[in-house]
C-alpha positions in Angstrom: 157.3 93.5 78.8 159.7 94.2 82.0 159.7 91.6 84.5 158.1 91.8 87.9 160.8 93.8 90.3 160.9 92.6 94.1 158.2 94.6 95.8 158.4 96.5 98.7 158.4 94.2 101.3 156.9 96.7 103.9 153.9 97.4 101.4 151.0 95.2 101.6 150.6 92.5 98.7 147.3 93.3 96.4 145.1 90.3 95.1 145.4 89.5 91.6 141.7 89.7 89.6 141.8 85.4 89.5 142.5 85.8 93.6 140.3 88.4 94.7 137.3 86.4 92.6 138.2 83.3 94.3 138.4 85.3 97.7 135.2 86.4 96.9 133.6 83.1 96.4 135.2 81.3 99.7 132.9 84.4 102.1 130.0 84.6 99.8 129.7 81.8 97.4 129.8 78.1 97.6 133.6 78.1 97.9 134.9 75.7 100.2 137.0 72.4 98.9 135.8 73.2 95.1 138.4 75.6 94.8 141.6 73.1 95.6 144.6 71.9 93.2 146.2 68.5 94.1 148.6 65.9 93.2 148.5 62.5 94.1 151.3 60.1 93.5 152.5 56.4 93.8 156.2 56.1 94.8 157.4 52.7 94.0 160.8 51.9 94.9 163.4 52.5 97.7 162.4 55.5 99.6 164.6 58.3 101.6 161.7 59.3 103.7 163.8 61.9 105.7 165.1 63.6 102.2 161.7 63.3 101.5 160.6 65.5 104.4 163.7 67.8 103.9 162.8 68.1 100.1 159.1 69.7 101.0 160.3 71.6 103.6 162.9 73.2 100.6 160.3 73.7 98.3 158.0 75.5 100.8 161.1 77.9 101.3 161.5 78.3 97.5 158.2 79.3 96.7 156.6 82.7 98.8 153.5 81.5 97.2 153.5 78.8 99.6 153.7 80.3 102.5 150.6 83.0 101.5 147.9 83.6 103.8 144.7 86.1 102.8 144.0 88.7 105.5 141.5 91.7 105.4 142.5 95.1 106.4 141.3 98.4 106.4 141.9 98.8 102.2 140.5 95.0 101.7 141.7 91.9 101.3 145.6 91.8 100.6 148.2 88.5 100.4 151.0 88.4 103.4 153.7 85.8 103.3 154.0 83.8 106.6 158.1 83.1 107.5 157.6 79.4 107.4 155.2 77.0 106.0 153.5 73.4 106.8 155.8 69.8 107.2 155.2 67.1 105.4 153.1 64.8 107.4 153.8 60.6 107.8 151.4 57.7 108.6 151.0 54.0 107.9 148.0 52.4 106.2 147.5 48.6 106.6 146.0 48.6 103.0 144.9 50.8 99.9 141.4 51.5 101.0 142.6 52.9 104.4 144.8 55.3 102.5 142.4 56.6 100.2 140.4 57.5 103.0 143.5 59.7 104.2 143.9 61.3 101.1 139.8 62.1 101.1 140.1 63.5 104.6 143.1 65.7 103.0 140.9 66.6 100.4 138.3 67.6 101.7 139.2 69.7 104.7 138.1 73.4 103.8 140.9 75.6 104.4 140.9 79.2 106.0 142.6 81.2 103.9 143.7 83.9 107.0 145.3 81.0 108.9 147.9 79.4 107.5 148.8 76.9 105.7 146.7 77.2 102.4 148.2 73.4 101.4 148.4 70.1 103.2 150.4 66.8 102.2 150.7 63.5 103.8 153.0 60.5 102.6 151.2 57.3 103.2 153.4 54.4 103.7 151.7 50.8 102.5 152.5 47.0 103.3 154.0 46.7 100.2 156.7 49.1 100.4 154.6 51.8 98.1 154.2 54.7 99.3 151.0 57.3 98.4 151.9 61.0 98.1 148.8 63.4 98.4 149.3 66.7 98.5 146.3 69.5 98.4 146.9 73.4 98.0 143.9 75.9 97.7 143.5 77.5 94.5 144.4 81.1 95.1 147.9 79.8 95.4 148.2 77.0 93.1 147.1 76.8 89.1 147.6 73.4 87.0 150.7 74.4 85.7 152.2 74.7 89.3 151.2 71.7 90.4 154.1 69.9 87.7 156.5 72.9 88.7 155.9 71.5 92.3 156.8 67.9 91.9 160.1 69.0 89.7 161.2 70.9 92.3 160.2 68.4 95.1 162.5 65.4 93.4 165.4 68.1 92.4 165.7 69.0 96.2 165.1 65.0 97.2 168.3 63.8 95.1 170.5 66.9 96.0 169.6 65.7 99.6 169.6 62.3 99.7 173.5 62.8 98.1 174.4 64.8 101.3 174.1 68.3 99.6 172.5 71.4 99.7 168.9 71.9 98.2 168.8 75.3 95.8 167.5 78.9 97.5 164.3 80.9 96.6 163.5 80.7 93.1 164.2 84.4 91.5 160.8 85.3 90.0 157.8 85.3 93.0 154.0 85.2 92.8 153.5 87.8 95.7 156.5 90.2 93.3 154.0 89.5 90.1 150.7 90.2 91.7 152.3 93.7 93.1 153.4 94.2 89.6 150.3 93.4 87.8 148.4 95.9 90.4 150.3 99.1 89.1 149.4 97.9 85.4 146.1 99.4 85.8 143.7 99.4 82.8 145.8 101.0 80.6 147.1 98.5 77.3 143.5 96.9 77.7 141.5 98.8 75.4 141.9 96.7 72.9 140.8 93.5 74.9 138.0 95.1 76.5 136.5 96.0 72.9 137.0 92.7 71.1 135.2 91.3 74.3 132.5 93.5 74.5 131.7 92.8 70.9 132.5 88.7 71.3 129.8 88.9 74.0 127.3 90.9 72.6 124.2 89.2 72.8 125.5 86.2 74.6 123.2 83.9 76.4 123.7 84.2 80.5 123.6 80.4 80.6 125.1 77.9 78.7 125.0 74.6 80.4 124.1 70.8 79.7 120.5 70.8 80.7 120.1 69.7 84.1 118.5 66.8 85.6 117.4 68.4 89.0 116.8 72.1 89.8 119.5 74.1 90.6 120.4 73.8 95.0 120.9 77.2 96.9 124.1 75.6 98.1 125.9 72.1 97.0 125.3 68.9 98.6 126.5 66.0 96.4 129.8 67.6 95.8 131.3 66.7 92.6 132.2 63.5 90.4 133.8 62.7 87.5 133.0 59.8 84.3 136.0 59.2 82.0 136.0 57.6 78.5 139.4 56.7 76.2 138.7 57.3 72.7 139.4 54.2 70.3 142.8 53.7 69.1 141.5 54.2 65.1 139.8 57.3 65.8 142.8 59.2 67.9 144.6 58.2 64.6 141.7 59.6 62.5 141.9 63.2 64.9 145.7 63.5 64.2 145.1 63.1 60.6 142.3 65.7 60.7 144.7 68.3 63.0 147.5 68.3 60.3 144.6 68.1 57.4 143.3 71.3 58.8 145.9 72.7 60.4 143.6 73.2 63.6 145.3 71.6 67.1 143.0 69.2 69.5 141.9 72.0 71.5 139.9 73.6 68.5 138.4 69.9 67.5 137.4 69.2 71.3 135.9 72.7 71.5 133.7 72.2 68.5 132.4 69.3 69.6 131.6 70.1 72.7 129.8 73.3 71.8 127.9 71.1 68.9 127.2 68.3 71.8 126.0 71.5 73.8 123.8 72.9 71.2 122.1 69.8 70.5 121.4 68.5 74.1 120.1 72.2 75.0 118.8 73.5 71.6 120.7 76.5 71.5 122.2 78.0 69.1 124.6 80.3 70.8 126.8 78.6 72.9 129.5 80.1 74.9 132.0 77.6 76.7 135.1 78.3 78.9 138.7 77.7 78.9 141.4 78.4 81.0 144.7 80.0 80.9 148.3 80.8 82.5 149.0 84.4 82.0 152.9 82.8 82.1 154.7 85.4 79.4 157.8 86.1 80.9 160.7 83.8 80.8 161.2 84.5 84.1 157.9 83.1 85.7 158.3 79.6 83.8 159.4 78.3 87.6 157.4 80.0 89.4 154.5 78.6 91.9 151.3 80.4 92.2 147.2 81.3 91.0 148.7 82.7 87.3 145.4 81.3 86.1 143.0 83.6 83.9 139.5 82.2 82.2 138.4 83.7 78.9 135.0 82.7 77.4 134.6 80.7 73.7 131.5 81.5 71.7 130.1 79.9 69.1 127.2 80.5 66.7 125.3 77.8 65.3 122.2 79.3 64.1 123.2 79.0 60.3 123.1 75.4 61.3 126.5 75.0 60.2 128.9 72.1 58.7 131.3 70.4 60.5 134.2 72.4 58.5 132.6 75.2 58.4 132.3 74.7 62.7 136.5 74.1 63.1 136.8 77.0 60.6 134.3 79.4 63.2 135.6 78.0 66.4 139.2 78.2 65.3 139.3 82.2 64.6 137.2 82.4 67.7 139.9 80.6 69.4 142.9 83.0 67.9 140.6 85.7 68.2 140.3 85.7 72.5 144.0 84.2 72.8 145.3 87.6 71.3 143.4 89.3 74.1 144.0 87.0 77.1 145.5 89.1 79.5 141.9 90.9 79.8 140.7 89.7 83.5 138.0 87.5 83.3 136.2 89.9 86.0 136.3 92.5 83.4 135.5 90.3 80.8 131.5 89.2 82.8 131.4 92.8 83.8 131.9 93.9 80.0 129.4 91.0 78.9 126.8 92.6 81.8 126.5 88.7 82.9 123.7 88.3 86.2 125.6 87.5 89.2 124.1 84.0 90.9 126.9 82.6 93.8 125.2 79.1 92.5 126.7 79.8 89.1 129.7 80.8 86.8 128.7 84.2 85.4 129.2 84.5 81.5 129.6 80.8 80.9 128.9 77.5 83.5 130.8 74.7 81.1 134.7 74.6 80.6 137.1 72.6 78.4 140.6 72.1 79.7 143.5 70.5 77.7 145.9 68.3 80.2 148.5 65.5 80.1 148.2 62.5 81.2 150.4 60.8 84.1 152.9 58.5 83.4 155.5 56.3 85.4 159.0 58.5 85.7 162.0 57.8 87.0 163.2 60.3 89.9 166.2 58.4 91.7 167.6 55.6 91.4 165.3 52.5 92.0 162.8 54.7 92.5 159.6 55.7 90.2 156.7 57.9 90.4 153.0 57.7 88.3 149.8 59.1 88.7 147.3 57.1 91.7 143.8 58.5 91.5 141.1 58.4 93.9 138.4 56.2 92.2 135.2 58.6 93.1 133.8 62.0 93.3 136.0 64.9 93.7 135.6 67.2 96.2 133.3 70.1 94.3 132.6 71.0 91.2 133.8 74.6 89.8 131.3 74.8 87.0 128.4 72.6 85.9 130.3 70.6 83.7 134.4 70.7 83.0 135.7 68.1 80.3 139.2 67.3 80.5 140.9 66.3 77.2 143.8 64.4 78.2 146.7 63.4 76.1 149.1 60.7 77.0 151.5 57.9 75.5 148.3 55.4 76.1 145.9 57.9 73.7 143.2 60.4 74.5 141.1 60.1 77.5 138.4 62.7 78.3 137.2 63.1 81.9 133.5 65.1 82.6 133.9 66.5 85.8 130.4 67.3 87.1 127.9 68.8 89.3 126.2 66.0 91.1 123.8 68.5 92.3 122.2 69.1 88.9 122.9 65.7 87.1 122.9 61.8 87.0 125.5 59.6 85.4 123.2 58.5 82.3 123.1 62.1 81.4 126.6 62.8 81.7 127.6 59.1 79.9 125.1 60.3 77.0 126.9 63.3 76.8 130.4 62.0 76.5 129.1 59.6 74.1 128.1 62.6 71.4 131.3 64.5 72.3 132.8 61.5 70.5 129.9 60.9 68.1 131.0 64.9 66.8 135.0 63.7 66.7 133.6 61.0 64.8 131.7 63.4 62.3 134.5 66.0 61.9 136.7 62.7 60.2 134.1 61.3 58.8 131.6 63.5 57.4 133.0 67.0 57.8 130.1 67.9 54.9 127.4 67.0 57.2 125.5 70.1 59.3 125.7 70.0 62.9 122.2 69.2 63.0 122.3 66.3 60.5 124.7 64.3 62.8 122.6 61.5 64.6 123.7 60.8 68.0 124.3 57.5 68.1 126.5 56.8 71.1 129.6 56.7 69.3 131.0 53.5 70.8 132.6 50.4 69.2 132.5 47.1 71.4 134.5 47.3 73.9 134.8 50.9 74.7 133.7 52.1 77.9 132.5 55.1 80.2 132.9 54.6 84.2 133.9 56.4 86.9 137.1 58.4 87.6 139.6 56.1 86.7 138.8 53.4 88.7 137.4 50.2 87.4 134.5 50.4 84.7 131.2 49.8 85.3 131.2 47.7 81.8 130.3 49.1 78.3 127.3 50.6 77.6 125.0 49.7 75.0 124.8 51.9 71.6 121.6 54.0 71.7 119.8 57.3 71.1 119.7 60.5 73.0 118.0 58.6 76.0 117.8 55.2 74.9 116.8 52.8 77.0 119.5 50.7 78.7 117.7 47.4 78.6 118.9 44.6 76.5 117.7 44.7 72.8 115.4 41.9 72.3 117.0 40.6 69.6 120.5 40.6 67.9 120.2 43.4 64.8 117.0 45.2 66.5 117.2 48.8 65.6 114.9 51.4 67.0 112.5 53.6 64.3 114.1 56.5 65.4 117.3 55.5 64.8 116.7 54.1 61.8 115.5 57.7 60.4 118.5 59.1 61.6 120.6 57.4 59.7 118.6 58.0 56.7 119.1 61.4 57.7 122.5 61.0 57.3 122.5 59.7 54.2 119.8 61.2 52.7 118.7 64.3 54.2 116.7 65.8 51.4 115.1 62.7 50.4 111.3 62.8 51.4 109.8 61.3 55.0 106.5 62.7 54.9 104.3 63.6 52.3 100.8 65.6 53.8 98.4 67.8 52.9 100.9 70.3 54.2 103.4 69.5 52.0 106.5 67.2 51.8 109.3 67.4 54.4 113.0 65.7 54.2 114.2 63.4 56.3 116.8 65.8 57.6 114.4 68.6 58.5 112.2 64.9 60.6 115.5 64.7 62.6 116.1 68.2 63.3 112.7 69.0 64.3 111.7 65.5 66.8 115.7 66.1 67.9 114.6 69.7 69.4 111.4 68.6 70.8 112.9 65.7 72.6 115.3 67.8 74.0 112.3 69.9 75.7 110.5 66.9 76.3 113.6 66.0 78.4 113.5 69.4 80.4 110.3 68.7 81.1 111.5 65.1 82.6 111.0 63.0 80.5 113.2 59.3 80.9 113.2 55.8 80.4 110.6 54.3 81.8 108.6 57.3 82.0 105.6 58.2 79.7 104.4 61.0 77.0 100.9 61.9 75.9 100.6 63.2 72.4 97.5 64.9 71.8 97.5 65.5 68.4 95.9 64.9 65.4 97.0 62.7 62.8 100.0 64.6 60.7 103.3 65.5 60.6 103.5 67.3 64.2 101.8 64.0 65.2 105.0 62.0 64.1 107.3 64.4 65.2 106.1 64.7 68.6 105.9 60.7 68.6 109.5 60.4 67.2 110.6 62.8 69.8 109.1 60.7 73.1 111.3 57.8 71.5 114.4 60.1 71.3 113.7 61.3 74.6 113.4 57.3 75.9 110.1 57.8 76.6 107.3 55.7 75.7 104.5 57.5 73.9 100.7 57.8 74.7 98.6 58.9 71.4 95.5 60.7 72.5 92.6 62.3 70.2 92.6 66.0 71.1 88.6 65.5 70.2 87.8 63.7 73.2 86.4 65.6 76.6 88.9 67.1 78.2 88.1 65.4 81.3 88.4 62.1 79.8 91.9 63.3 78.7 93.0 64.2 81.8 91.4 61.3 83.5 94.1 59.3 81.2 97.0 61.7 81.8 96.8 61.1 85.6 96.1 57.1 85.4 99.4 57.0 83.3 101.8 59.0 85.1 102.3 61.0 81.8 105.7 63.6 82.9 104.4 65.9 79.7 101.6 65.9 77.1 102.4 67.6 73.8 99.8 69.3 71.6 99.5 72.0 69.2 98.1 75.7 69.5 95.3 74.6 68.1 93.9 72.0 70.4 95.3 73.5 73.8 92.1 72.9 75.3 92.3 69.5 75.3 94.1 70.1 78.1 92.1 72.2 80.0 91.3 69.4 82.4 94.3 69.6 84.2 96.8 72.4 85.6 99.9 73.2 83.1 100.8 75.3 81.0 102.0 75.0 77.1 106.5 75.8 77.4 107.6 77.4 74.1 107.1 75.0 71.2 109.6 72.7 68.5 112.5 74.5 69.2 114.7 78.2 68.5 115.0 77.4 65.1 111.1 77.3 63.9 108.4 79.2 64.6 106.5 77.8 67.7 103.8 75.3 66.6 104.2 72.3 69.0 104.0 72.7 72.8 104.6 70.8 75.5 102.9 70.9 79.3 103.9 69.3 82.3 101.5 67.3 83.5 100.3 67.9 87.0 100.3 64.5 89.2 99.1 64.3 92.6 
């Protein structure tokens, strides 16, 4: 492949696909401060603050991508590089708390991307002698990657300075030079790509997404916020076993579980998750600052139900499968998979898994040191429903759910980190097992933790179901029923649970079936403290549905579908139920109140247990 040439400096600069999509969203879609990269930093140590100022000043000359602005003209929108770019801006702060409220008001700020500057940093000095760096650049500039090329180059040009010398020119390869370059690639080279993703995609489900607790806003509110977990010291060992075992890396592992978490909270069976990418091939482009980013989709098929080895088998060629045809544009990729446009959502996938590195404390002159300082709350926005970030450092593996607080609470985001590690668990462990056999358990020894960000944790959470109640056990050793079948599930899964007229079902096949149902009893909002009617008759859908309102943390109400269906509804409303479940059979039981019967069981059976939402006044 020939590296980019210098373009024409007279000829206006194009937007690369990644841009123009992110253009696109800052005038029509939610845009705003979701689409920002940033880096913050404690400096601990003796501090040049002039070569400080100098340095960024450099770096901002070294890199045309920071000096970009977006303009629209008669052909569209187009990039144009501004002579000069911001300063690096210095305040005070009596304590921590006054500085984090700096770097929030940095963060948040929308930019304009026709007025210049598309980034903002401020050094915070502290009582201490610390000092905070924050610094904030808009997406369609900046990818991850760039953001570690940045603070290279910003500590290079500090210690050249701070000796009296010269900081190095413009860097040889430039973003604006690549993005021309990738504009007279055209389509041609991409036949391939666009085949293998029109037949990855064929069939694919529009929306793939933890299900929600709240409906979807027309524009976001709550912004975004993040809940972190470190996985226990014996099972990272356990996962690096497994990698060189199955010669699969982490990424593959953490994709399978988080499709098989996916699948199980959602109860679907064809999940498609995103991941993103730096279209970085040339040598010459390793230094280079700017939006190199692409996003490819990952799909996986679970409706063979299958086992965990089989799953890091399937997700793996998946993996190799899309890497080989990365460079295809993600906007041809959703227009090839025909995805419905919705500015609320990600077309062709709303959940992404991103691999990153965590900070540690490094040396940059003498005396001085640098680590990662993080802001101990939300973040700004949230680019898709859910993002988890698997993140590698010399402390372990720590994975971050950055999520819509629009659509859902903590609790439901905790339980869902807990069963990303329940399925790393499993693929150790019992790599034999089906993905529906796991139980999810919450996957935590004593001790381990979910809170927020990375600030101080809210304190462990108790071991439980799906939606188990958080309330103290009554007593030491207490184990719910519907735990206890899981586990027998586990162990057992073809040894009987019921015995009917009907016939004889396993306990595996129990678990799958009250495991789907909860999950629709939990669309149709059910939660601790809340209450389902079952309106059944004795037999096995009767145990089911009763195993599923535990699941779902529910408390169950067991009604006799023979009873007027006044009477019944009379009930429904004095208790509050949030969903009543019956069978095709005895729907008009229900006939005293408004609600209609949503699917039944679950995907993988033919539909034979419904459930209503209740209508209360």
């Amino acid at each position: 492949m020939t590296p980019p040439a210098r373009r024409d400096p007279a000829a206006p600069i194009p937007l690369t696909p990644a841009q123009a999509r992110l253009w696109f969203l800052d005038r029509f879609g939610p845009g705003g401060a979701s689409y920002v990269c940033w880096t913050f930093q404690r400096l601990v140590g003796p501090l040049d603050v002039d070569a400080l100022r100098a340095a960024f000043t450099a770096v901002v000359g070294r890199h045309e991508a920071l000096r970009l602005v977006v303009v629209e003209g008669a052909g569209g929108p187009a990039q144009v590089v501004r002579e000069s770019g911001p300063e690096l801006r210095v305040v005070d702060a009596p304590g921590e708390e006054r500085a984090r409220d700096i770097v929030r008001e940095v963060l948040s700020r929308r930019f304009t991307l026709d007025g210049a500057p598309l980034h903002r940093a401020v050094l915070i000095g502290l009582p201490t002698g610390e000092h905070i760096l924050a610094w904030c650049l808009h997406h369609i500039m900046c990818d991850a990657p760039s953001l570690g090329i940045l603070e290279e180059d910003l500590w290079a040009c500090y210690r050249v300075l701070a000796d009296g010398a010269e900081p190095p020119g413009p860097v040889s390869a430039q973003f604006p030079d690549y993005a021309a370059w990738l504009a007279g690639q055209g389509r041609e080279g991409h036949e391939a790509g666009r085949a293998h993703w029109r037949e990855h995609l064929s069939g694919a489900p529009a929306v793939t997404t933890l299900p929600p607790d709240r409906a979807r806003p027309r524009e976001a509110v709550r912004g975004g916020a993040r809940r972190s977990l470190r996985l226990p010291g014996p099972l990272v060992t356990e996962l690096y076993a497994l990698l060189k075992a199955r010669r699969v890396t982490l990424f593959v592992v953490a994709m399978s579980a988080m499709a098989a978490a996916l699948a199980r909270h959602s109860d679907e069976e064809d999940v498609v998750v995103g991941t993103a990418l730096v279209n970085r091939h040339l040598v010459e482009l390793e230094g280079s600052v700017g939006c190199y980013i692409n996003l490819i989709p990952v799909r996986t098929d679970l409706r063979a139900d299958p086992t965990l080895a089989e799953l890091l088998r399937a997700v793996r060629g998946s993996v190799i499968r899309g890497l080989g045809h990365q460079a295809t544009p993600f906007e041809e990729i959703a227009e090839l998979a025909g995805a419905p446009r919705d500015p609320r959502r990600n077309p062709v996938f709303q959940t992404l898994l991103v691999m990153g590195e965590g900070g540690r404390a490094t040396e940059r002159a003498a005396g001085l040191t640098t680590e990662t300082w993080e802001l101990d709350e939300s973040s700004p926005g949230a680019r898709f429903d859910l993002t988890l970030v698997v993140s590698v450092s010399e402390r372990g593996i720590d994975l971050h759910a950055d999520y819509s607080a629009d659509l859902y609470d903590e609790d439901t985001v905790d339980r869902f980190l807990r069963h990303v590690v329940v399925f790393l668990s499993a693929f150790t462990a019992t790599p034999d097992l089906r993905v529906w056999q796991i139980p999810l358990h919450d996957g935590l020894h004593a001790g381990d933790e979910v809170h927020a960000g990375t600030a101080a944790p809210h304190g462990p959470l108790p071991d439980g179901d799906l939606a188990a109640p958080r309330d103290p056990l009554p007593a030491e050793g207490f184990t719910a029923v519907h735990e206890l079948i899981a586990r027998r599930a586990a162990e057992a899964p073809g040894a009987p649970a019921l015995v009917s007229e009907a016939g004889t079902i396993g306990y595996g096949e129990l678990e799958r079936r009250s495991a789907r149902l909860a999950a629709r009893l939990r669309e149709a909002g059910a939660r601790r403290e809340s209450v389902v009617a079952v309106v059944l008759p004795n037999g096995e859908d009767a145990v089911v549905a009763l195993l599923a309102a535990l699941r779902a943390g529910a408390a169950y109400l067991p009604l006799n579908p023979a009873d007027p269906p006044d009477r019944i509804a009379a009930i429904l409303l004095e208790a509050g139920a949030v969903a009543a479940v019956t069978s095709e059979g005895h729907r008009d039981a229900l006939a005293g109140y408004p609600g209609a019967v949503r699917g039944g069981e679950g995907r993988r059976k033919t539909a034979r247990i419904g459930v209503a939402i209740c209508w209360r006044p």
